[in-house]
C-alpha positions in Angstrom: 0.0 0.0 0.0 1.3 3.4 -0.5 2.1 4.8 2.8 2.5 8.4 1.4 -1.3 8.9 1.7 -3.4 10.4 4.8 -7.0 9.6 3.6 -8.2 11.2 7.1 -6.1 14.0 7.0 -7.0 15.0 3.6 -10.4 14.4 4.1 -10.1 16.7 7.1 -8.5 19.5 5.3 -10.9 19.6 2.2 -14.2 19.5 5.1 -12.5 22.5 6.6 -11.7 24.4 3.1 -15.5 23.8 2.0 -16.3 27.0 3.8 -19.1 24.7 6.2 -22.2 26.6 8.0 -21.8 24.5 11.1 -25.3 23.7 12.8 -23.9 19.8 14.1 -21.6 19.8 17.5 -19.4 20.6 18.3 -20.7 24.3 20.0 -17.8 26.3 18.9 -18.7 25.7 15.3 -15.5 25.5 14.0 -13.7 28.1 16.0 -16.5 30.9 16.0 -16.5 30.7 20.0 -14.1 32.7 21.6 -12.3 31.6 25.0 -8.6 32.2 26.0 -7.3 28.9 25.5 -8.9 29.2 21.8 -6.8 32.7 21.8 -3.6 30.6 23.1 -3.7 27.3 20.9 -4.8 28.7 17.8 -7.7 29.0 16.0 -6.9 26.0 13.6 -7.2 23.7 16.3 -10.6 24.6 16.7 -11.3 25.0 13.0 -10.1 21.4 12.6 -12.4 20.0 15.7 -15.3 18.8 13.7 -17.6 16.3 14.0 -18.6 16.2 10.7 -21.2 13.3 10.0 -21.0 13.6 6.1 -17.4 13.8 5.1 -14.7 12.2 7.6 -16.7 8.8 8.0 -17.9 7.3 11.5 -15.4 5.6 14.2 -17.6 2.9 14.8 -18.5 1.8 11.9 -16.3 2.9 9.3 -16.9 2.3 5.6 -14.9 5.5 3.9 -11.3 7.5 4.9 -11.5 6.0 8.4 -11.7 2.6 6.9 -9.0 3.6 4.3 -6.8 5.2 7.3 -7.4 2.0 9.3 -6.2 -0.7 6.3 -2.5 1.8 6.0 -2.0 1.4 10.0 -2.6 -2.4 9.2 -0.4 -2.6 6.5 2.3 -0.3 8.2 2.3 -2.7 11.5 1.9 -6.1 9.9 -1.5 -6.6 11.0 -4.8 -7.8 9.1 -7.1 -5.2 10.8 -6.5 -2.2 12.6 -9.0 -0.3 14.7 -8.3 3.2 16.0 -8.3 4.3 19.5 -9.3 7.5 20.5 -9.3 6.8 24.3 -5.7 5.8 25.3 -4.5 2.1 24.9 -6.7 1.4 28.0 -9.4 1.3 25.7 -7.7 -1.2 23.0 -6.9 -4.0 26.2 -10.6 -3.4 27.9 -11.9 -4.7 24.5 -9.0 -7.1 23.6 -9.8 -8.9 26.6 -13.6 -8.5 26.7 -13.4 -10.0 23.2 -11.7 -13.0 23.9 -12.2 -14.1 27.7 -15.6 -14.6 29.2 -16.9 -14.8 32.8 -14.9 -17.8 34.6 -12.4 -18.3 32.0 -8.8 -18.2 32.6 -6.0 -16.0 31.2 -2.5 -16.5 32.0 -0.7 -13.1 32.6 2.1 -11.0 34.2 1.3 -9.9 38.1 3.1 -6.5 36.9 0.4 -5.6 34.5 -1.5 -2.0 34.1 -4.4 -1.0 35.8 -6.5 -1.2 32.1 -5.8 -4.7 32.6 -7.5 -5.2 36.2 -10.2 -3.3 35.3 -11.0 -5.7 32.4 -10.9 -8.4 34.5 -13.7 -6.9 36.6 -15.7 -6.2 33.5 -15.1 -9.8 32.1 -15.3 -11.5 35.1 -12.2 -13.4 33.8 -9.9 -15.4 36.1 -6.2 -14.2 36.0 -3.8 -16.7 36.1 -0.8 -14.4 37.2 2.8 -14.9 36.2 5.4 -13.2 38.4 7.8 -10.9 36.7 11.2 -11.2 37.6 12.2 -8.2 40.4 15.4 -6.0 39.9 16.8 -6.0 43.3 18.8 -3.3 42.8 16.4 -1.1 40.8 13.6 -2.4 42.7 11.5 -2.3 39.3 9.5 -5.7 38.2 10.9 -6.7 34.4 10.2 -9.6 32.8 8.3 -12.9 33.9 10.3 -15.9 32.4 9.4 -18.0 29.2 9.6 -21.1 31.7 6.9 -19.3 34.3 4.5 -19.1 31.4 5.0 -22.9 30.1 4.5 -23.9 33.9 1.3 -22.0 34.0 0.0 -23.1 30.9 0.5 -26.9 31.5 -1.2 -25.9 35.1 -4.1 -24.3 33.5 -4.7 -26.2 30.3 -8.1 -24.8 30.2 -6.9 -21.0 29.7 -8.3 -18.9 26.8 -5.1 -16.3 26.1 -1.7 -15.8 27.4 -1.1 -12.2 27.9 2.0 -10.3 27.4 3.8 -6.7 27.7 6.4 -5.7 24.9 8.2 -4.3 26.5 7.5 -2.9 30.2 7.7 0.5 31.2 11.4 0.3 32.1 12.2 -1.6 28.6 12.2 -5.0 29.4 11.5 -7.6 26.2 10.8 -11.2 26.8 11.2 -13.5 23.8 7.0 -13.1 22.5 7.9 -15.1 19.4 8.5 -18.0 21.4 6.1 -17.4 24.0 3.3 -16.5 21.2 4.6 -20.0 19.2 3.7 -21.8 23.1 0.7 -19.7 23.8 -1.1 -21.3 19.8 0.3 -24.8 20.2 -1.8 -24.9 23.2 -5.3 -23.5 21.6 -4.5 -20.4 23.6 -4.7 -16.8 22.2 -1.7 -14.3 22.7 -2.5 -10.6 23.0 0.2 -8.1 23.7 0.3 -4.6 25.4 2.3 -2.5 23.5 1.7 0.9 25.5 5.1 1.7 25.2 5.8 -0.1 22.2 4.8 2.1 19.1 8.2 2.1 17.4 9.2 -1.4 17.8 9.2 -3.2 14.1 10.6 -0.3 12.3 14.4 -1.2 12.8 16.7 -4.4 13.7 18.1 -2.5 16.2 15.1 -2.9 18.7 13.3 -5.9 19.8 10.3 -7.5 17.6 6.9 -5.5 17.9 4.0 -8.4 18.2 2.7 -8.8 15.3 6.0 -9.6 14.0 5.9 -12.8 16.6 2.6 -13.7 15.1 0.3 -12.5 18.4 -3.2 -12.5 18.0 -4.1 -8.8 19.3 -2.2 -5.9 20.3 -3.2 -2.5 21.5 -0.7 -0.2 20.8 0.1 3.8 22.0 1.0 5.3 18.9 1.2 8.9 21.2 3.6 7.5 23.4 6.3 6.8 21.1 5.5 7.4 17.5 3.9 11.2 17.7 0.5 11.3 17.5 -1.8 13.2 20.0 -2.2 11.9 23.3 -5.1 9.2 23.7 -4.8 8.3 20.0 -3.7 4.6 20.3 -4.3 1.4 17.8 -6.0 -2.1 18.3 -4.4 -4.3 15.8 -5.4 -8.2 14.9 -3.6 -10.7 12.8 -5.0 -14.0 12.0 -8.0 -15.6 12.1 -8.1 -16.5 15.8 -10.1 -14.1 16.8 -12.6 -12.5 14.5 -13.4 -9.2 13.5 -16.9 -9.4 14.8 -15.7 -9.9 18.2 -13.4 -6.7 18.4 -15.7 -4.7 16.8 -18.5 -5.8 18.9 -16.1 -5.0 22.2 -14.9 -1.6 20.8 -19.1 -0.5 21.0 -18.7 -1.0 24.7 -15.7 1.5 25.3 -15.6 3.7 22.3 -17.3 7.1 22.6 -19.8 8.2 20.8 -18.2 11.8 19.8 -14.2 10.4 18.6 -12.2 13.6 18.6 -10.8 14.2 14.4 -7.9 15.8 15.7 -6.9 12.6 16.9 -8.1 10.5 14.3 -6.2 12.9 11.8 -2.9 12.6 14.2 -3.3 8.3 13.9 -3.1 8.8 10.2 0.0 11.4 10.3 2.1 9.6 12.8 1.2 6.1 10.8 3.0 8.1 7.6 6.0 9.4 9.2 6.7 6.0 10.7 6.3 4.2 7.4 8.2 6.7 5.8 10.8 8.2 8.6 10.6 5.5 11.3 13.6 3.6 10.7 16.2 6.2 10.2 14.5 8.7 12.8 14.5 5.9 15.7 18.4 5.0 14.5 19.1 8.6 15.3 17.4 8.2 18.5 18.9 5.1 20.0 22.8 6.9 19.0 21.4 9.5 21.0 20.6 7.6 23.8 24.1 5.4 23.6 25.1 9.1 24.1 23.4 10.2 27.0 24.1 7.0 28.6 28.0 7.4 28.1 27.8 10.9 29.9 26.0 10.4 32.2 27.7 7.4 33.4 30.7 10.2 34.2 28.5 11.9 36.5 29.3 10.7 40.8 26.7 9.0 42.3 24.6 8.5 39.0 24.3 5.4 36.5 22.1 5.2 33.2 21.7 1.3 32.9 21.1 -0.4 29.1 21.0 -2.7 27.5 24.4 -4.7 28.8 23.0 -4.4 32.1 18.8 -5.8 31.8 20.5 -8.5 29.7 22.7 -9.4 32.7 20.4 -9.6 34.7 18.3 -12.6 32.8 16.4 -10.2 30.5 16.0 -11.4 27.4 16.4 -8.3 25.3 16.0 -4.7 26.2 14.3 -1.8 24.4 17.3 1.2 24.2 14.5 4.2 23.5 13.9 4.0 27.6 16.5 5.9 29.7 17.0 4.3 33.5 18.8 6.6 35.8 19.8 4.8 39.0 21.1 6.7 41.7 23.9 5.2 43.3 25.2 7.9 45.8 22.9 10.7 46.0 21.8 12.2 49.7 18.1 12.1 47.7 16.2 9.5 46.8 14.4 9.5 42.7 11.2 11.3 43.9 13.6 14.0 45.1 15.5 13.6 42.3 12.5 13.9 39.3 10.8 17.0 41.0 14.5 18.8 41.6 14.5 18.2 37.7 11.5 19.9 37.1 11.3 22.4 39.5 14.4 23.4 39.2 15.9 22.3 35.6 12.7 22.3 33.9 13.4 18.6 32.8 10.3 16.4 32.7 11.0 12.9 33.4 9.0 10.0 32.6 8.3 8.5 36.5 10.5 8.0 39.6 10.7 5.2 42.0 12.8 5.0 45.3 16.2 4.6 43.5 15.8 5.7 39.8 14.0 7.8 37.5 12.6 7.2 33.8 13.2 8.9 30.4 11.7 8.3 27.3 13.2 8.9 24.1 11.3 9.2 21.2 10.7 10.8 17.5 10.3 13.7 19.4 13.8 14.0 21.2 16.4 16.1 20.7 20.0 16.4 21.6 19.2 19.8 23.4 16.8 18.0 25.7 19.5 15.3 26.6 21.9 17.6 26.8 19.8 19.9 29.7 19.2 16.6 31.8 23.0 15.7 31.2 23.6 19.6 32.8 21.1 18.9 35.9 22.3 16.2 36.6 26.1 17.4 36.8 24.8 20.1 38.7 22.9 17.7 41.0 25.2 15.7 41.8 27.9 18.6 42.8 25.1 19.1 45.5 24.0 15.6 46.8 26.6 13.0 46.0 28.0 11.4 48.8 31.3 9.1 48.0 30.1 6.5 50.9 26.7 7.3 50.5 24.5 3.8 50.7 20.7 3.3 50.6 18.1 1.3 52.3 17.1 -1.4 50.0 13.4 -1.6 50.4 13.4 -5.9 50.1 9.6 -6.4 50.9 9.4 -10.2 51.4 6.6 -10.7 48.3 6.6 -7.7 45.4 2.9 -8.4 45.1 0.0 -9.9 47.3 -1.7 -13.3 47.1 -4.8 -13.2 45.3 -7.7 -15.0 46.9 -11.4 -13.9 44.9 -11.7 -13.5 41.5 -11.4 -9.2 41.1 -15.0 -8.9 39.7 -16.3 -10.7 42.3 -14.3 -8.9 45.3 -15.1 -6.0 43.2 -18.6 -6.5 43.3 -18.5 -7.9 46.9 -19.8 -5.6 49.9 -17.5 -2.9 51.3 -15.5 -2.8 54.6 -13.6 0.4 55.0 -10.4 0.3 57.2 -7.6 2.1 58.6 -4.4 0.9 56.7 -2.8 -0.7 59.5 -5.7 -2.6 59.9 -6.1 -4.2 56.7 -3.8 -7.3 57.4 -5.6 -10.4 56.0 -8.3 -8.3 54.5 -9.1 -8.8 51.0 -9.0 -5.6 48.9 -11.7 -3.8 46.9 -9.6 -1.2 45.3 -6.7 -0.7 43.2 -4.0 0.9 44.7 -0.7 2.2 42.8 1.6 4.6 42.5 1.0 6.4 38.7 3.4 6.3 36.7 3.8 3.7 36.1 -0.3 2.7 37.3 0.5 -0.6 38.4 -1.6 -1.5 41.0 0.2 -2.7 44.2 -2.3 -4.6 45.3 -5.9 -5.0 43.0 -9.8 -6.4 44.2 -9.4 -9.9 45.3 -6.0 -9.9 46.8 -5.0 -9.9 50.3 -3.3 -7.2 52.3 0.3 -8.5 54.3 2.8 -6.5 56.1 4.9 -6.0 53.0 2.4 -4.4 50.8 1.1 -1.7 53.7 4.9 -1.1 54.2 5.0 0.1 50.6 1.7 1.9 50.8 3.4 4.1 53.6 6.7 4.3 52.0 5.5 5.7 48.9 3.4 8.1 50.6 5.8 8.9 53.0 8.0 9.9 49.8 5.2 12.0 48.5 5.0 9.8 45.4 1.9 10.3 43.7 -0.5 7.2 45.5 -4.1 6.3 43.8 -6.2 4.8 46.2 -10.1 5.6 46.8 -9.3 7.5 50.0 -6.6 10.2 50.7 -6.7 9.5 54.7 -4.3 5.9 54.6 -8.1 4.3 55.1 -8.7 1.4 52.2 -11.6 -0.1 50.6 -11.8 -4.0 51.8 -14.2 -6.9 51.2 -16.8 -6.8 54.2 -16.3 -10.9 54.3 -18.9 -11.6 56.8 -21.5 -9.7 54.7 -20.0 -11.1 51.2 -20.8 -15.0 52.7 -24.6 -13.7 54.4 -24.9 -12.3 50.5 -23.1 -14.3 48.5 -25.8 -16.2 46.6 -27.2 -12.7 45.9 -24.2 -11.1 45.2 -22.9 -13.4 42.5 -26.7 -14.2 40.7 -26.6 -10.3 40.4 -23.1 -9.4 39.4 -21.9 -12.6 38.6 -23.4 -14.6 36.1 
């Protein structure tokens, strides 16, 4: 296909040059509101924010330059179907896994997943089968579960509808999905992939596989994270006949709004070009600058940027170079301190932080200026805080997640006992609760509180990390058990079928 045309994006511009009288929503009718951020942003932006019923074709249920949009983002990733995403990634895995695992049936999965993935459990009322990641001691970061964890689950769990996997995590940890998607089929089970932060993997040999190069079945990919569209504008992509249009597409109606945002739509279709196009030799450019920034910054005291040598030494099976891990080594801070000195101070926005390191992500949209600021502040940083026999705590909690006990639509769904904190040993949580970023839950409906997770509740607040639970007071949402068994029969014929 030629992947010089934007079908959307032309169809966009002509709507706009047609000189409309607007009498359809949007209210601003094309810009003819006024409001300060309009004055700030630009008129075009508003121009360009149609809805535009005859002209740009519908989200769901395209049949005309959405559809044609759609079949380039296919072609461009390897796919056989591609279904755009105009809120977040989140929305691609609620109906990835609404669309292939039903009430009671079992997927296999990472324990270190996002939150969009817990919260299609609850909605599905699937049973996770939960793999645990391998834990960075020294980072204290959760990477990669290995290929021999997921063979031992599946052989446990014959039954099992999908295996699910990330490519990569957060931090830029790859597993071998090829093989683990090749495991996953031989054993009737689908494979379906979060590539949040994987948008630019596929588009040179110098970065691990993207999934639908290892022949997964879905994939819902962040094309704003790191291939430059507009942010909530993801992809849902599908390869094979495993799971059938019909199914997505009936999903997506659950999630997908009603009113899709063009500019997004029109931002899918732009970034899809430039990949096609640019993405190789643009993400080349990118990785040297990142062997670069890892090189100085590894001259800095108390401060180490760990790649790909490292993850792989530590049983990783390959590691995604675009992601920038700063560890502090000898620092009198810890990396909360460290990424809002950065901003606050430096103007540098980093990715996330946890107690001992901080995140960067490098993307299309890097420069060699940006790198070179953080490289300054972190010189500068370090003139302040380093410490020659500076050591840290290691935070070695005894399990890195809790032990799941209900099904998470069912504890969910169960009645509500709300307790202080410290009181929630052996209570079986209701809530989610993680720090964000990254937004992976801690501790999610159905498992059970221990001393090692409310130690890291209360370390992360104590560190004024950003903590999302339902209540800002260290109370937490827990299954009233006595009431869940007096109830249960109702509980489960009325949530639970």
């Amino acid at each position: 296909m030629d992947q010089s045309k934007t079908p959307f994006l032309d169809a966009l511009k002509k709507y706009i040059d047609d000189g409309i009288s607007p009498f359809d929503v949007p209210g601003h009718h094309m810009g003819n509101a006024e409001n300060d951020f309009k004055d700030y942003i630009g008129e075009l932006t508003y121009t360009a924010d149609v809805n535009a019923p005859r002209g740009l074709d519908n989200l769901n249920h395209p049949s005309g330059v959405i559809s044609e949009a759609e079949a380039l983002m296919a072609d461009c990733y390897g796919a056989d179907e591609a279904f755009f995403l105009i809120n977040g990634t989140s929305s691609g895995i609620l109906a990835m896994i609404m669309a292939t695992v039903k009430a009671h049936e079992e997927i296999i999965l990472p324990r270190n997943v996002h939150k969009s993935v817990i919260n299609a459990l609850i909605i599905a009322g699937a049973i996770p089968v939960f793999v645990m990641p391998s834990f960075d001691k020294n980072l204290e970061i959760s990477n990669q579960p290995r290929i021999e964890d997921y063979e031992r689950a599946i052989k446990r769990h014959p039954n099992a509808k999908a295996v699910f996997v990330i490519n990569p995590t957060y931090f830029g940890a790859n597993n071998d999905i090829k093989t683990i998607c090749k495991i996953a089929h031989d054993n009737g089970m689908l494979c379906l992939a979060d590539e949040a932060h994987g948008a630019h993997l596929g588009f040179t040999d110098k970065l691990p596989i993207s999934a639908m190069q290892a022949d997964c079945d879905l994939s819902a990919v962040s094309m704003h994270k790191t291939a430059g569209a507009l942010t909530q504008a993801s992809v849902l992509l599908r390869k094979g006949n495993r799971v059938s249009h019909y199914d997505v597409f009936k999903a997506l109606m659950v999630v997908n709004t009603t009113s899709p945002s063009n500019l997004l739509i029109a931002s899918l279709d732009s970034a899809r070009k430039y990949m096609a196009l640019h993405g190789k030799e643009k993400l080349n450019e990118i990785i040297d600058l990142g062997n670069y920034a890892r090189e100085e910054i590894n001259r800095i005291p108390g401060i180490k940027a760990r790649g790909s040598d490292y993850f792989i030494a530590n049983g990783e099976y390959q590691y995604d170079s675009t992601k920038l891990v700063i560890e502090l080594e000898s620092l009198t801070i810890n990396g909360f301190e460290l990424y809002n000195i950065l901003r606050d101070e430096y103007n540098v926005q980093m990715e996330l932080a946890e107690q001992y390191v901080i995140l960067g992500i490098l993307a299309i949209g890097t420069k060699k200026l940006h790198l070179d600021n953080l490289i300054h502040a972190l010189k500068e940083i370090s003139k302040k805080y380093y410490v020659a026999d500076r050591s840290y705590p290691k935070y070695h909690y005894d399990t890195p997640f809790p032990k799941m006990v209900m099904r998470p639509r069912v504890a969910y769904q169960a009645p509500l006992k709300r307790v202080p904190l410290d009181d929630a040993i052996g209570l079986i949580s209701k809530e989610s609760i993680m720090i964000y970023p990254p937004g992976i839950p801690l501790i999610i409906p159905g498992e059970k509180f221990d001393q090692s997770i409310i130690d890291r509740i209360k370390m992360y607040k104590k560190t004024n990390a950003t903590v999302l639970m339902d209540y800002d007071d260290l109370t937490v949402s827990t299954v009233d058990y006595d009431q869940y068994l007096a109830n249960r029969d109702a509980v489960e014929d009325k949530f639970d079928d």
